[in-house]
C-alpha positions, 0 to 999 in steps of 0.5 A, spaced: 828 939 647 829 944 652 827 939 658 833 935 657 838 941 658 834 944 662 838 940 668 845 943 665 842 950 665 839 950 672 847 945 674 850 953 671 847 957 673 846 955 681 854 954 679 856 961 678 852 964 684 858 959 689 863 962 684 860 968 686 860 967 694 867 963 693 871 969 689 868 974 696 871 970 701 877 969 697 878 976 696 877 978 703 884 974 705 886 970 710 886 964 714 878 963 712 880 965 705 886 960 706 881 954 708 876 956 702 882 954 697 884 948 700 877 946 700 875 948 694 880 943 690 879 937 696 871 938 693 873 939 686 876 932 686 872 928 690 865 931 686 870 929 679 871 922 682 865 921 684 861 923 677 867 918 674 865 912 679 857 914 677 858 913 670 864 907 670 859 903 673 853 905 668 850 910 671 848 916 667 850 924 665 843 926 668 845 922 675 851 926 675 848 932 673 844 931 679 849 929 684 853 936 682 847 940 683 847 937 690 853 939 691 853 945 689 847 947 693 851 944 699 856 949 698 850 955 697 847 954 703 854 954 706 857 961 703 851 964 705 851 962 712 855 965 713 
């Protein structure tokens, strides 16, 4: 029973470390604080239009899961580079 959350587990708990990253460079201030909010919302409604699009067209929760956790570690490996 565990494997079918373990996705959603995994999905916040990666998660949470961009949040982590995200809340440091927010907190630093200025322009590159500026840019990262800017971005986070464009990202946050893109990645919901594309989990919507993913379900309306018969795709599954778990796809979408998936498609987060892409997301997510995309925006890790950014935070982190720099």
């Amino acid at each position: 029973m565990l494997n079918v959350f373990c996705p959603w587990i995994l999905l916040a708990v990666e998660a949470e470390r961009v949040v982590e990253l995200r809340l440091v460079r927010l907190a630093w201030g200025g322009p590159a604080a500026w840019v990262e909010a800017q971005l986070m919302v464009a990202e946050k409604m893109a990645a919901a239009v594309e989990a919507m699009g993913t379900l309306m067209t018969g795709g599954s929760p778990e796809r979408v899961v998936a498609r987060y956790r892409e997301h997510v570690a995309a925006n890790e490996a950014r935070l982190s580079a720099d």
